[in-house]
C-alpha positions as CSV (number, residue, x, y, z in Angstrom):
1,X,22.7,-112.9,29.0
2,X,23.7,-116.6,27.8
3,X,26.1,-118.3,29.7
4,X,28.6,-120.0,27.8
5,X,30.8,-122.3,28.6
6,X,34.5,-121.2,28.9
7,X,37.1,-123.2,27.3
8,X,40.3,-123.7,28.8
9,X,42.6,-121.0,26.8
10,X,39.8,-118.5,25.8
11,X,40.2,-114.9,26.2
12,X,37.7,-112.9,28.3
13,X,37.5,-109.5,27.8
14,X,37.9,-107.8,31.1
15,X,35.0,-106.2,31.9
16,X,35.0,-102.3,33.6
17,X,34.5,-102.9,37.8
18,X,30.9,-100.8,37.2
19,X,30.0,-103.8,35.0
20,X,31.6,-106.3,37.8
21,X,29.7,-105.0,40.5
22,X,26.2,-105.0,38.8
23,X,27.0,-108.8,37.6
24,X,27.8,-109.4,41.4
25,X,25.0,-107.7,42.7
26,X,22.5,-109.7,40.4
27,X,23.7,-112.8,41.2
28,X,23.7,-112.2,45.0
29,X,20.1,-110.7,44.6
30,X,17.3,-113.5,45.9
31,X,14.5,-111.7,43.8
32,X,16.2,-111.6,40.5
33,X,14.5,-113.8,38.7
34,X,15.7,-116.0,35.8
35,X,14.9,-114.3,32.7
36,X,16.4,-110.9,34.5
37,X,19.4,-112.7,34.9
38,X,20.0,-113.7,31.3
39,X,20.3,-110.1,30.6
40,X,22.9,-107.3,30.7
41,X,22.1,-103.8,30.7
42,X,25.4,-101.9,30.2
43,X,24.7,-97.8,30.3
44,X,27.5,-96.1,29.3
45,X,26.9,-92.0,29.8
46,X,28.8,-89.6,27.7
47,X,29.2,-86.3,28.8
48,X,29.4,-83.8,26.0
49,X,32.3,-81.4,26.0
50,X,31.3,-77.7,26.5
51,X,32.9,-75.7,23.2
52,X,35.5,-73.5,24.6
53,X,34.4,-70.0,25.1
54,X,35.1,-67.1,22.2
55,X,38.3,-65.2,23.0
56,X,37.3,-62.2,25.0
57,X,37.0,-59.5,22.4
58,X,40.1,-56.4,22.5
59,X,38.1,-53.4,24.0
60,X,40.3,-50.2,23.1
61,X,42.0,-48.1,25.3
62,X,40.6,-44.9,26.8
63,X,42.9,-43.0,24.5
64,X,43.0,-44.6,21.4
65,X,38.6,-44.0,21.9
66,X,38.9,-40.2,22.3
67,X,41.4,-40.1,19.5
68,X,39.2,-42.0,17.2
69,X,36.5,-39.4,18.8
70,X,38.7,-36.3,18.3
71,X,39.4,-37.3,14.5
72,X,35.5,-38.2,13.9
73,X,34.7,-34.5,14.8
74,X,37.1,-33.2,12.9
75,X,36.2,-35.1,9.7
76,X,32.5,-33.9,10.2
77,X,33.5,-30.4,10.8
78,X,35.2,-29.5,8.0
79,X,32.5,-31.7,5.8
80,X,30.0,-28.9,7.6
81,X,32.0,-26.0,6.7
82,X,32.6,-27.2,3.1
83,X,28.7,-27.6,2.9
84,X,28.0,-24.2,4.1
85,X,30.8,-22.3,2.1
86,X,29.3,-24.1,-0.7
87,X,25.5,-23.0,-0.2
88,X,26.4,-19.5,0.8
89,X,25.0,-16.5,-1.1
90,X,27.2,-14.8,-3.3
91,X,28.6,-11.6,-1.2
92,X,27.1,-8.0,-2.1
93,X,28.5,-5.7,-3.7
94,X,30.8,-8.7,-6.0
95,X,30.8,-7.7,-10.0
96,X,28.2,-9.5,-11.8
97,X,30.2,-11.9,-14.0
98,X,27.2,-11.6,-17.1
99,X,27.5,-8.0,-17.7
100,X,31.7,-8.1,-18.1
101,X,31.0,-10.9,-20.7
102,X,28.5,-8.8,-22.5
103,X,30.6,-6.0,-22.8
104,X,33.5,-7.7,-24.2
105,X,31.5,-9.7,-27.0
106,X,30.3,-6.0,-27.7
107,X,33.7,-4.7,-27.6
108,X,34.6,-7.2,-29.7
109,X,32.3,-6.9,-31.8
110,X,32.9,-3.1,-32.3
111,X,35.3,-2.1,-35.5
112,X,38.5,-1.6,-33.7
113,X,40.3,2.0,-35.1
114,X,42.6,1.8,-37.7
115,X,46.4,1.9,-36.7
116,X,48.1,4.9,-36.6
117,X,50.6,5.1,-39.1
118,X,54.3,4.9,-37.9
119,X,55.8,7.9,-39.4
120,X,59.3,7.4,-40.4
121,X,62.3,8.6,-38.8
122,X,63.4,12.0,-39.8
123,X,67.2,12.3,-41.4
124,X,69.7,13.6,-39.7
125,X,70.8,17.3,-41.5
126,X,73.2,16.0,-44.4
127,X,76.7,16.8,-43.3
128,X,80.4,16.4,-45.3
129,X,82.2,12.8,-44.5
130,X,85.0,13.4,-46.7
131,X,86.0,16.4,-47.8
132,X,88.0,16.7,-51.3
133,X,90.4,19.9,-51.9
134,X,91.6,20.6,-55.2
135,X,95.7,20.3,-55.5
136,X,96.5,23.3,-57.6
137,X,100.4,24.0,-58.3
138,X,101.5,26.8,-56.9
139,X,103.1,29.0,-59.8
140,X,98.4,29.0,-60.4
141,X,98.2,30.0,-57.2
142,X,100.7,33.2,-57.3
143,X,98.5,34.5,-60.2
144,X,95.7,35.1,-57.9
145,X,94.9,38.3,-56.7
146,X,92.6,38.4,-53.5
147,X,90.7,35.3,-53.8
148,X,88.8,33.3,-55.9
149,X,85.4,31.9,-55.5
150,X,83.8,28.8,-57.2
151,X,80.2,27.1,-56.0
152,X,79.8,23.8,-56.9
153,X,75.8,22.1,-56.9
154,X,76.3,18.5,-56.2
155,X,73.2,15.8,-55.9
156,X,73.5,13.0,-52.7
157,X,71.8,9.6,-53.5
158,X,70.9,7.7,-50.1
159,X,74.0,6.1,-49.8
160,X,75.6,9.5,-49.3
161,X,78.1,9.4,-52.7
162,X,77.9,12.4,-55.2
163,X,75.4,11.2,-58.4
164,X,75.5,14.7,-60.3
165,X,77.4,18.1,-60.3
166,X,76.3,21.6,-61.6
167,X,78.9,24.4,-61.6
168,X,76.5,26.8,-59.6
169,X,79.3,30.0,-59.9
170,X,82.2,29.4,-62.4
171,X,83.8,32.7,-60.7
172,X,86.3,34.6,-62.9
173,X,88.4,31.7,-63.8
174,X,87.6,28.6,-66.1
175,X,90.5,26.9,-64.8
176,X,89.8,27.0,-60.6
177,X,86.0,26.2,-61.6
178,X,87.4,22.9,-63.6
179,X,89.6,22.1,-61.0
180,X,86.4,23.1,-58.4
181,X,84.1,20.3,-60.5
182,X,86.3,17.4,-60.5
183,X,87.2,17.8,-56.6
184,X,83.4,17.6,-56.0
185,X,82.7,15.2,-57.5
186,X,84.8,12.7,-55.3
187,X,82.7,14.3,-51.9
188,X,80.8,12.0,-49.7
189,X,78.1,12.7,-47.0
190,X,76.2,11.0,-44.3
191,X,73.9,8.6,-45.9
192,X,70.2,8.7,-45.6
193,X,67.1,6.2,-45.1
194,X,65.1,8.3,-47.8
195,X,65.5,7.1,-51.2
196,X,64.8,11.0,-52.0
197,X,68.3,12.8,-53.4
198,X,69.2,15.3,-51.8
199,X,71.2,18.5,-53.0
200,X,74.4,20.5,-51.4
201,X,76.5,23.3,-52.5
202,X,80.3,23.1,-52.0
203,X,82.3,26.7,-51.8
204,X,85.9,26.4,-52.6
205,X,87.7,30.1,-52.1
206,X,91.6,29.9,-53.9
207,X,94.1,32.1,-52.7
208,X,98.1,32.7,-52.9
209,X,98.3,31.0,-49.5
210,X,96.1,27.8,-50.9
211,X,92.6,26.1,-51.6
212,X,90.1,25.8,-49.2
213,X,85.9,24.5,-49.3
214,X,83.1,24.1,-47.7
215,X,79.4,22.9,-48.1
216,X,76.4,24.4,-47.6
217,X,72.9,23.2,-47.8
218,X,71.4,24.4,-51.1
219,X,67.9,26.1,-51.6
């Protein structure tokens, strides 16, 4: 290296004491020749810096291992089952499910039977509701010797009132039987779900102690 000439004020850089004692050692040296000591070799060695090691992996514990172990065989066993309920042959002796299907298209198929025919309810025998005496004065009735009979036919509509009257038996007096047909025709009877009419006969019997009447079913 050159030497140059300092000037009074100039700055030297301060050199590290490895650099010192190679400069001192040069110029001390009596085989150092000139053009060796022109020149400065400065080795600087850098050390590289290891990386830092990986964080040490977490290992599990003992017992989270044979729980992870334990639920593993578990998962794999019911997978197993699963697969062999699955693949298993149908048990013997089951019903054939082709057969039932069959039959019922061919039961369906078939012409069912026709309905029986609900029959309707019978009537209840046709009985009096209100019964109608006939109000005869009784200076008539002190006329009568024994007792007088009158039969009235009267025809029921389904409502139960009295649509037609027949003197059936006039008996031995014209004025009991009018007296008789204009009572009976003021009768009512149980009604009926049959629009068919229906027929009665009413018995009215006078004697000195009154009127009195009944019906009967005609035939």
């Amino acid at each position: 290296m050159r030497s140059r000439i300092k000037s009074p004020g100039a700055f030297t850089p301060a050199l590290p004491i490895d650099s010192r004692r190679a400069l001192t050692t040069c110029s001390n040296s009596p085989q150092l020749d000139t053009s060796t000591a022109d020149r400065l070799v400065i080795r600087i060695h850098l050390t590289q810096q290891e990386p830092p090691p990986p964080p040490p992996r977490s290992r599990l514990s003992k017992p989270a291992l044979l729980l992870s172990l334990v639920v593993v065989a578990v998962l794999l066993g019911w997978f197993g089952v699963r697969l062999f309920t699955s693949d298993a042959p149908a048990v013997r002796g089951a019903p054939d499910p082709q057969p039932a299907v069959s039959q019922t298209v061919a039961s369906a198929s078939e012409p069912r039977p026709p309905a029986p025919e609900v029959q309707p309810l019978a009537d209840a025998p046709t009985s009096a509701v209100n019964e109608v005496i006939p109000d005869v004065p009784q200076s008539a009735l002190d006329t009568v010797w024994g007792t007088v009979r009158v039969g009235i036919r009267v025809t029921i509509d389904k409502q139960g009132s009295v649509v037609e009257t027949v003197t059936e038996d006039p008996g031995p007096s014209r004025y009991f039987a009018r007296l008789s047909l204009d009572a009976s025709k003021k009768w009512t009877f149980t009604p009926a779900t049959s629009e068919q009419p229906r027929t009665m006969l009413l018995k009215f019997h006078f004697t000195r102690g009154g009127a009195t009447a009944h019906a009967i079913h005609a035939q």
